[in-house]
PAVO-663323 format. One record per residue (C-alpha): residue in one letter; x, y, z. Coordinates in pm, whole numbers, plus 32768, in hexadecimal, padded with zeros to 4 digits. Example, Ala and Ser with C-alpha at 12.3 -4.5 7.8 and 13.67 -1.06 7.14 Angstrom:
# PAVO-663323
a84CE7E3E830C;s85577F9682CA;
//
This chain:
# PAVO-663323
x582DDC7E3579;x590DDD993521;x5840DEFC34AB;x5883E04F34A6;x57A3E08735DA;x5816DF7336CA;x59A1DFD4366F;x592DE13436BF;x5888E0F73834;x59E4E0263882;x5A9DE15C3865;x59E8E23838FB;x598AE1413A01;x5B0AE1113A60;x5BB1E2433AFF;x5D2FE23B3A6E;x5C67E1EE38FD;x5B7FE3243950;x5CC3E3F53995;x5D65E3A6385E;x5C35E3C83790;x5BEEE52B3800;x5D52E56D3802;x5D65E51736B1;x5C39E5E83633;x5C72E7323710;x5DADE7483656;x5D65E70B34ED;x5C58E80F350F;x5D0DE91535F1;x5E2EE8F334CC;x5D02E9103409;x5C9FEA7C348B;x5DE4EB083493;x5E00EAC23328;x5CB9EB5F32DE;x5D2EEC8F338D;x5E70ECCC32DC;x5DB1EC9B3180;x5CD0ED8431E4;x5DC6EE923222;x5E8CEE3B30D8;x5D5BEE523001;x5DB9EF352ED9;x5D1CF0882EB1;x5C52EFF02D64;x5B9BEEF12E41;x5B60EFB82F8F;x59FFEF5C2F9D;x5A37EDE82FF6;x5B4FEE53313C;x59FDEE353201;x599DECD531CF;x5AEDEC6131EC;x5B0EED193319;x59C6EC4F3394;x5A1AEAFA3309;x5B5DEB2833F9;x5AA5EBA43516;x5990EA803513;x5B01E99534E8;x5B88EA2F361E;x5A52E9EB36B7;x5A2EE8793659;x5B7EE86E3727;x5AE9E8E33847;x59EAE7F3382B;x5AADE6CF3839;x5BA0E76B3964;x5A6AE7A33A1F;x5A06E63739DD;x5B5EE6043A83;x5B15E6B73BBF;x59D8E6243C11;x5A7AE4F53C35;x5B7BE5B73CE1;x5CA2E5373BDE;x5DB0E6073B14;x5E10E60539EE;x5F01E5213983;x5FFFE5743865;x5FBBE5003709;x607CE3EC365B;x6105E47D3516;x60AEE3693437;x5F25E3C034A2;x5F36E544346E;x5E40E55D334D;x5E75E6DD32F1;x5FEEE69E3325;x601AE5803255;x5F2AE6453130;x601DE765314F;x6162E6773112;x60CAE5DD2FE3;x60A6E7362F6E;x5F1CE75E2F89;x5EB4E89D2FEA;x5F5FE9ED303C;x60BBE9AD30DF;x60E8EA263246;x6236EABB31B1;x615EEBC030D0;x603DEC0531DE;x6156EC8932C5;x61B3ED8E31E7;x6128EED231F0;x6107EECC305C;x5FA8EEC12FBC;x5F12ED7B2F26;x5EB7ED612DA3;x5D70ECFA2D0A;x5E23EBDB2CCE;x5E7DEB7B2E2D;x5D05EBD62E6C;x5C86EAD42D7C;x5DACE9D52E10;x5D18EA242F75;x5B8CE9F72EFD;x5BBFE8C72E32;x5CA4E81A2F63;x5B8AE8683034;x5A76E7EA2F51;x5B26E68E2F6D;x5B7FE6A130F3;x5A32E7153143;x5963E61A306A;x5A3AE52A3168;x59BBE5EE32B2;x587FE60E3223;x583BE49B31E2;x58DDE40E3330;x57FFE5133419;x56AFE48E3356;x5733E341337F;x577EE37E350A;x5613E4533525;x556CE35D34BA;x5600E2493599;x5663E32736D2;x557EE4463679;x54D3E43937E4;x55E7E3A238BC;x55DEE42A3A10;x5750E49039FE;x57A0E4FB38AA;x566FE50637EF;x5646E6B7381E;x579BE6B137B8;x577CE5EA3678;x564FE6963606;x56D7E7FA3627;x5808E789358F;x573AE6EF3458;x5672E7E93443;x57B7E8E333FE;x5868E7C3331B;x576CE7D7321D;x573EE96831F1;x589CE94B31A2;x588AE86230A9;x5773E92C3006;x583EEA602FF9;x5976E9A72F4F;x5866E9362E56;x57BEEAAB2E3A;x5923EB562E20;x59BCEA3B2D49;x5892EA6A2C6D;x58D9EBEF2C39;x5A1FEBC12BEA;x59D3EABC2AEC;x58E7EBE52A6D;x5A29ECEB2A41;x5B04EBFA2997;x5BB3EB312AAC;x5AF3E9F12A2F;x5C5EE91E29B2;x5CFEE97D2ABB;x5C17E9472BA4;x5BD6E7B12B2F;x5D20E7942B06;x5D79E7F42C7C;x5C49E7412CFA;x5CAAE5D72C47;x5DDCE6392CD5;x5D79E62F2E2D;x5C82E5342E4A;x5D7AE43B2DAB;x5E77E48E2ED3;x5D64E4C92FD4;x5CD3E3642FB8;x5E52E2902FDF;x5E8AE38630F4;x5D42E323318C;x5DA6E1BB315F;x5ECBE1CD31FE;x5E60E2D53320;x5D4BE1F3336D;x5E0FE0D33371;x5EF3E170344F;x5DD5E1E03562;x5D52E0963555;x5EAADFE635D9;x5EB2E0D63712;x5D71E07E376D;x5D6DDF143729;x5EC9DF463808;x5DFEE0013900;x5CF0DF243901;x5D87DDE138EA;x5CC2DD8537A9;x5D45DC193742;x5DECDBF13603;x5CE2DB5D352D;x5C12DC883586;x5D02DD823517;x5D43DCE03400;x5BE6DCC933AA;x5BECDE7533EE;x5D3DDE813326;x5C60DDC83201;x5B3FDE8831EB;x5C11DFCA3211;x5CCADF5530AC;x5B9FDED33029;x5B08E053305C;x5C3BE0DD2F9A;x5C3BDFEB2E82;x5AC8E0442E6C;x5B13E1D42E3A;x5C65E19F2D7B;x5B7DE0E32C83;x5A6EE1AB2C6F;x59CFE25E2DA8;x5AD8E3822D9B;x59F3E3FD2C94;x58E7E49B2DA1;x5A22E54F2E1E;x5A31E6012CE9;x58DEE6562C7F;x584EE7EE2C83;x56F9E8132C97;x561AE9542D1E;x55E4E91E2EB9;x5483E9292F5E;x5530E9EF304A;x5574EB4B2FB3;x5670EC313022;x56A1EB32316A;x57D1EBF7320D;x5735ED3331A9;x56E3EE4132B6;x576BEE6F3431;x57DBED6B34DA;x56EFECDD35C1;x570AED453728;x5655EC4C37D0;x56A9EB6938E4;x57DAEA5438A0;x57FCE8D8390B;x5811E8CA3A6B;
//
């Protein structure tokens, strides 16, 4: 019987699957940092006080890479370069989602606008992260290998996602409300066929890798259109939503200097 925990354990059971996985991951989220960083040096004079917490969601981004290269060496693999039709971040930035690459490079400063464009991109993306790390703590949570890993990485996934929803909120509060649902239906609407089609992509290395047979990926291929049909209809809702976080002022204060992933 096919589940999200037994299609898990085959991957990371199977070296060359393992590789790719990790490969895969370590370089959506080191993309991920660098972003961060460059926002966080373009952040206009009128919203200094947030260059902080950017400058901490990239940093804990930079270290989910790590994470995932370290997972790498254990097993004493390297990394293995990512097929473009399964770069995530690279396929959000083509579709126009986000901040392009092209404007980060420049030494110009941002706009609120780009600031609410960068928060409401990464209250969809990280309701995403945030969902597939509970999923993966709660079946993997205490694996011997890459159950520290998952759990730190969780952990990190859903402060962010309460700071989008704290910020997002206070925007909403000085009058960036229109824009910001506009830009947020925006990019959940793109972020959900790109997951479609990213997934859909991973899942035909692997079942290459692993020598699935063809009903089973089709059975995978299925399920993974069933999932978009599901948030096309109605699910991409949740990806929308604004709503006060438990977690207050999450990326707030130093960044935390204790021991990484090892």
């Amino acid at each position: 019987m096919l589940s999200a925990r037994s299609l898990f354990q085959e991957i990371v059971d199977h070296d060359d699957s393992f590789q790719l996985f990790c490969s895969i991951a370590a370089s959506g989220e080191s993309q991920g940092g660098w972003e961060n960083a460059r926002i966080a040096a373009l952040v206009p004079d009128g919203m200094r006080e947030l260059a902080p917490k950017i400058t901490r969601h990239g940093a804990d981004e930079d270290k989910h890479g790590r994470i995932f290269n370290a997972l790498l060496r254990k097993r004493g693999l390297p990394p293995v370069p990512v097929p473009p039709e399964t770069d995530y971040t690279m396929l959000l930035e083509r579709r126009g989602i986000g901040l392009a690459h092209e404007k980060l490079r420049r030494e110009e400063p941002l706009t609120e606008q780009d600031i609410v464009v960068y928060l409401a991109h990464s209250r969809v993306t990280e309701q995403r992260a945030a969902d597939q790390m509970v999923m993966l703590v709660r079946q993997f949570g205490e694996h011997p290998e890459v159950g520290k890993a998952i759990r730190m990485i969780s952990h990190d996934e859903d402060n962010h996602l309460a700071y989008c929803h704290e910020e997002l909120l206070r925007l909403v509060h000085e009058g960036h409300g229109r824009s910001i649902q506009r830009v947020l239906r925006e990019s959940a609407l793109a972020e959900i066929s790109i997951y479609r089609d990213v997934s859909l992509a991973v899942m035909d290395h692997m079942g290459r890798l692993l020598r699935w047979p063809a009903p089973k990926a089709a059975a995978l291929a299925a399920g993974i259109r069933g999932m978009y049909a599901y948030e096309r209809f109605a699910g991409w809702h949740r990806m929308i939503s604004l709503r006060m976080p438990e977690r207050r002022d999450a990326l707030g204060g130093a960044v935390p200097t204790a021991p990484e992933y090892a």
